[in-house]
C-alpha positions in Angstrom: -12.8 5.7 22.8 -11.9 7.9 20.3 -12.7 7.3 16.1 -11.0 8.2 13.3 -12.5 9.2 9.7 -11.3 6.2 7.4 -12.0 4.6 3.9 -11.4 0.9 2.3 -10.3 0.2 -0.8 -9.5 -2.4 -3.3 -7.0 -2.9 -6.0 -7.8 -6.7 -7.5 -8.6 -7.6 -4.2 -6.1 -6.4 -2.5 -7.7 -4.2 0.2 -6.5 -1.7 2.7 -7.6 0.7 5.1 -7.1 4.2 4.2 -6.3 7.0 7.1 -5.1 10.7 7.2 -1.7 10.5 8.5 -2.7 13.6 11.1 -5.2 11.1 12.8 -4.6 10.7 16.2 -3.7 7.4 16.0 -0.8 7.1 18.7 -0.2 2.8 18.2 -0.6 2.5 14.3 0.5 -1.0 14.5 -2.1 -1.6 17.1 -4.7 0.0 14.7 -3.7 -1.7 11.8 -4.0 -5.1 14.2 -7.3 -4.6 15.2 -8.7 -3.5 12.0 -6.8 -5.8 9.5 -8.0 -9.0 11.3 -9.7 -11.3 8.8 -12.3 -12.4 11.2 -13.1 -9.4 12.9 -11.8 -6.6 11.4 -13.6 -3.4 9.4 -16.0 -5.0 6.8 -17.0 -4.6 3.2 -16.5 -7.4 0.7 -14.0 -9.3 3.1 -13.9 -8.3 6.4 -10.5 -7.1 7.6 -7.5 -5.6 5.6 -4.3 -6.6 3.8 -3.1 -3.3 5.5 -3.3 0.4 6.5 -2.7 3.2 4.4 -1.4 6.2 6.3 -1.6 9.0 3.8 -0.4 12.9 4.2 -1.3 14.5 1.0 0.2 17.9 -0.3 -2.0 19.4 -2.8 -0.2 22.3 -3.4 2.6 20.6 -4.7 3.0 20.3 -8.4 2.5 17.5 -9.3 0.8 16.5 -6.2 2.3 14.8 -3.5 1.2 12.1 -1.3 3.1 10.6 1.6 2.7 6.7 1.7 3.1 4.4 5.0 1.6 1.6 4.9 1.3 -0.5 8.0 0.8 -4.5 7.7 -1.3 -6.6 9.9 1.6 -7.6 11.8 2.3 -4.1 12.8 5.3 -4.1 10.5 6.0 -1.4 8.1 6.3 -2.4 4.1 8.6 -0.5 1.7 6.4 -0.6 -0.9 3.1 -1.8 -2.3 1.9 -1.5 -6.0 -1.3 -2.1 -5.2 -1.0 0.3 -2.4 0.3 3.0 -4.6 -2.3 2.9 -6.8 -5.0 3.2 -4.2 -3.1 6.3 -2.9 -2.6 7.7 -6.1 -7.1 7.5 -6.5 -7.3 9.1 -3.1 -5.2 11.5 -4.2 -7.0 12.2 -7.2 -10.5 12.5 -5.5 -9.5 14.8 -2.8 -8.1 17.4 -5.4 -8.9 16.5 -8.9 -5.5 15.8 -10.3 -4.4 13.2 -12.6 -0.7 13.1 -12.0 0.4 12.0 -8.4 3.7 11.4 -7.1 3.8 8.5 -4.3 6.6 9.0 -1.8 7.1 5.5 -0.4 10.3 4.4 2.1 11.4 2.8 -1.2 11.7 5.9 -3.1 9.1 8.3 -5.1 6.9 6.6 -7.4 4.9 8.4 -10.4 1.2 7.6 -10.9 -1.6 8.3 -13.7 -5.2 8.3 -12.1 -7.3 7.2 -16.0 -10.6 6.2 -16.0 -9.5 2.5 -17.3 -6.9 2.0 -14.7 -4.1 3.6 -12.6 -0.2 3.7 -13.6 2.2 3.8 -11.5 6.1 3.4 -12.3 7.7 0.8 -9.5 11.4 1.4 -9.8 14.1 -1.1 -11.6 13.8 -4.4 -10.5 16.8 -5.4 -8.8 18.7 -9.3 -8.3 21.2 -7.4 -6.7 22.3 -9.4 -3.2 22.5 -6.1 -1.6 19.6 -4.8 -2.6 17.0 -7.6 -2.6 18.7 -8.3 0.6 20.7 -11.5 0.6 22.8 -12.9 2.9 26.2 -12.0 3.0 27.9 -15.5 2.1 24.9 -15.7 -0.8 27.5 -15.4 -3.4 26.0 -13.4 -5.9 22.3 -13.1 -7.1 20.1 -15.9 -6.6 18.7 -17.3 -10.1 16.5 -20.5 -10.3 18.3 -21.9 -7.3 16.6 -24.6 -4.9 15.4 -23.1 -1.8 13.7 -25.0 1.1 12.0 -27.2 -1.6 11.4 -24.3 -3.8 13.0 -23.1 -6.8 13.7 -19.4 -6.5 14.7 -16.3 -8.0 15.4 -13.4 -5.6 14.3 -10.0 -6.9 13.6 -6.5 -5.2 10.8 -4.6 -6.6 10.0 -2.4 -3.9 10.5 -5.2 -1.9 11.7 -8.6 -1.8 10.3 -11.2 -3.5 11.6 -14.8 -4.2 9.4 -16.0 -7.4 9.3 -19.9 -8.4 8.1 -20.6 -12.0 5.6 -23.9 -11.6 3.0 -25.8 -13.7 0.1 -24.9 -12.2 0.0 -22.4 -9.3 -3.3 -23.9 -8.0 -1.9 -27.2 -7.3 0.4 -26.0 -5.2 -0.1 -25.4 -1.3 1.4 -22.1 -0.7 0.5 -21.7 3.2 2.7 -25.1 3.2 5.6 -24.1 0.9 6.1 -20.6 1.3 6.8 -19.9 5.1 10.0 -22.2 4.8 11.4 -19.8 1.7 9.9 -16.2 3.3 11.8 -17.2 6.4 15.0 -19.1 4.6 18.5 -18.1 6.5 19.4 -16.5 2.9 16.2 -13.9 3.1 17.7 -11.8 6.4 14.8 -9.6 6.5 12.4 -12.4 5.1 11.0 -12.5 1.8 7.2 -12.4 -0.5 6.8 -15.7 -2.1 5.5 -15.2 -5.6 4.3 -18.7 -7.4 3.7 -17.9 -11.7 2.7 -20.4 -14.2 2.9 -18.9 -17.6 -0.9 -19.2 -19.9 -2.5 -18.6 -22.9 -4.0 -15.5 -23.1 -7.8 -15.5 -24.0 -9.8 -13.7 -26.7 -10.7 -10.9 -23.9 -8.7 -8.3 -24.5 -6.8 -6.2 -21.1 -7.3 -3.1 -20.8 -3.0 -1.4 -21.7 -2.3 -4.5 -23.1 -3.4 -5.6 -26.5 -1.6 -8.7 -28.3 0.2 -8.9 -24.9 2.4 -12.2 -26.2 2.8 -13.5 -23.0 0.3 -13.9 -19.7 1.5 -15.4 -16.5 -1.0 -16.8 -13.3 0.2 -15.5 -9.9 -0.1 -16.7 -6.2 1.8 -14.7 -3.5 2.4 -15.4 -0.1 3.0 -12.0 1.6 5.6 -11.0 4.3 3.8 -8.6 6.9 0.6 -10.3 6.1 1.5 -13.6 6.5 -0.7 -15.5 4.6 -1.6 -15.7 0.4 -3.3 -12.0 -0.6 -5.6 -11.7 -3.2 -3.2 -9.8 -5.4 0.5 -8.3 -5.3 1.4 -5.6 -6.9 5.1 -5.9 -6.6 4.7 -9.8 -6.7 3.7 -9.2 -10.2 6.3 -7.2 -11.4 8.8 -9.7 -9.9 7.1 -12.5 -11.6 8.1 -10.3 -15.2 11.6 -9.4 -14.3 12.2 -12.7 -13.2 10.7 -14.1 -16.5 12.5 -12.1 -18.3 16.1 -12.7 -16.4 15.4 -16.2 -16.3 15.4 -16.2 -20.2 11.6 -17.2 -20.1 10.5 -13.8 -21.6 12.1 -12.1 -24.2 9.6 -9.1 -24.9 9.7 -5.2 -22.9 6.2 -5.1 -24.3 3.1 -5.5 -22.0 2.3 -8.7 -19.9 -0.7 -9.6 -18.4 -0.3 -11.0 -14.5 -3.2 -12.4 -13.3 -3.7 -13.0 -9.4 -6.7 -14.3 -7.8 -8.1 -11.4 -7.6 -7.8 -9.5 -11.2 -5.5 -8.5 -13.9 -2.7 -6.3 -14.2 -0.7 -5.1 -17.0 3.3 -5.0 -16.4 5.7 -3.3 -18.2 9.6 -4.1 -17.6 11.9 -2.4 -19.9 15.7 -2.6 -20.4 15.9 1.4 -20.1 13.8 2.7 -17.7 11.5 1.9 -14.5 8.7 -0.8 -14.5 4.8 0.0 -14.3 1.8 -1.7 -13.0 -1.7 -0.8 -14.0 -4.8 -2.0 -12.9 -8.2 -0.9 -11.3 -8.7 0.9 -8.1 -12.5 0.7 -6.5 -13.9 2.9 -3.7 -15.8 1.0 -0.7 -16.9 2.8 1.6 -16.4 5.6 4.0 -16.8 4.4 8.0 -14.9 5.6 11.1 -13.0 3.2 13.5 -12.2 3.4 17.1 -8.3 3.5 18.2 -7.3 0.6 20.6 -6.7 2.4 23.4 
């Protein structure tokens, strides 16, 4: 059986399998089965994957350019991951030194910063947009803190879509029960993430791109593709700011702290320009995996 040359990485948790896109891996979805599987996937500090990273890197490009595809544990293919981007970017950055990267995702190029406190990378304009986030055609315009399957929802594309409900406390709330009704809801034709936020107070410890951050928000996401709650979103937690901030629950462009499970991230949505994530990318390990045949 033939093995491939591979790496895992973590962004708050959310981990994924990195790959050269020339491997001669035939069945990616088949690959990304076998070693995503939370039970018996690759190891490390959770065994399995949120997803695999096909990369094809140009390093003569200026800045350099990396191709992203990034292949879920359903075999599906995802738009875009923030979390995702910023891992590429790292790999980017340790296989030739550079500091600027350019991400070229399905959803469109995205600029990243490699610093030694954190990778930036700029995610696009949110969108409420029915055509963009999709909606369904009879949805009647864009969907704002409207009851869905039990949920109260706001639809926004961020890369991809994501359907965010504002609650009291995200930990009381069973999301393996609550959000497959909403990701699979007649409105959502290609499905949606659910994001759950609860807005906090922000400690005395200070996040790293965002001092006297006014506002701080907890964060739960169920993901489409993974099917099941991941340790952190990237996208989720930009859509949990622009929907704050469309919702009339925000009023600042400044820095706000998100907080998954598994970490912080700092997100920045302005009125004039794209949003950005940062956060902290960490280096596993190196391995090689066998192709399912």
């Amino acid at each position: 059986m033939t093995a491939v040359a591979a790496e895992k990485y973590h962004g708050t948790e959310n981990d994924f399998i990195v790959v050269a896109a020339d491997a001669p891996v035939a069945d990616r979805a088949a690959f990304a089965r076998t070693h995503c599987d939370r039970e018996t996937g690759v190891g490390g500090e959770r065994t399995g994957a949120d997803g695999v990273l096909f990369l094809d890197l140009d390093p003569s490009a200026s800045p350099v350019r990396v191709t992203m595809t990034l292949v879920q544990p359903d075999g599906s293919i995802a738009e875009m991951c923030g979390n995702g981007a910023r891992i590429t970017a790292t790999w980017a950055a340790r296989e030739t030194g550079a500091r600027e990267v350019i991400v070229e995702t399905p959803a469109g190029d995205r600029h990243a910063v490699v610093r030694n406190e954190g990778v930036t990378v700029e995610m696009g304009r949110p969108s409420f947009e029915p055509a963009d986030v999709p909606l369904a055609r009879d949805a009647g315009g864009p969907l704002i803190d409207t009851p869905i399957e039990g949920l109260t929802v706001t639809a926004v594309n961020t890369g991809v879509p994501h359907a965010v409900a504002f609650v009291d406390d995200v930990d009381a709330v069973d999301l393996t029960a609550v959000a497959p009704p909403v990701r699979h809801a007649a409105i959502f034709p290609e499905g949606a993430n659910v994001t759950l936020a609860t807005r906090v107070d922000l400690d005395d410890d200070a996040v790293e791109g965002a001092p006297g951050a006014p506002e701080a928000y907890r964060q739960r996401t169920y993901e489409r593709g993974v099917e099941g709650e991941t340790l952190a979103c990237g996208t989720g937690a930009v859509a949990v700011v622009a929907a704050a901030r469309r919702t009339g629950r925000l009023d600042t462009e400044g820095p706000v702290r998100v907080s998954p499970p598994g970490g912080d991230l700092v997100i920045v949505v302005p009125d004039d320009g794209p949003a950005t994530l940062t956060g902290p990318v960490e280096r596993e390990f190196a391995t090689e995996l066998e192709v399912p045949e």
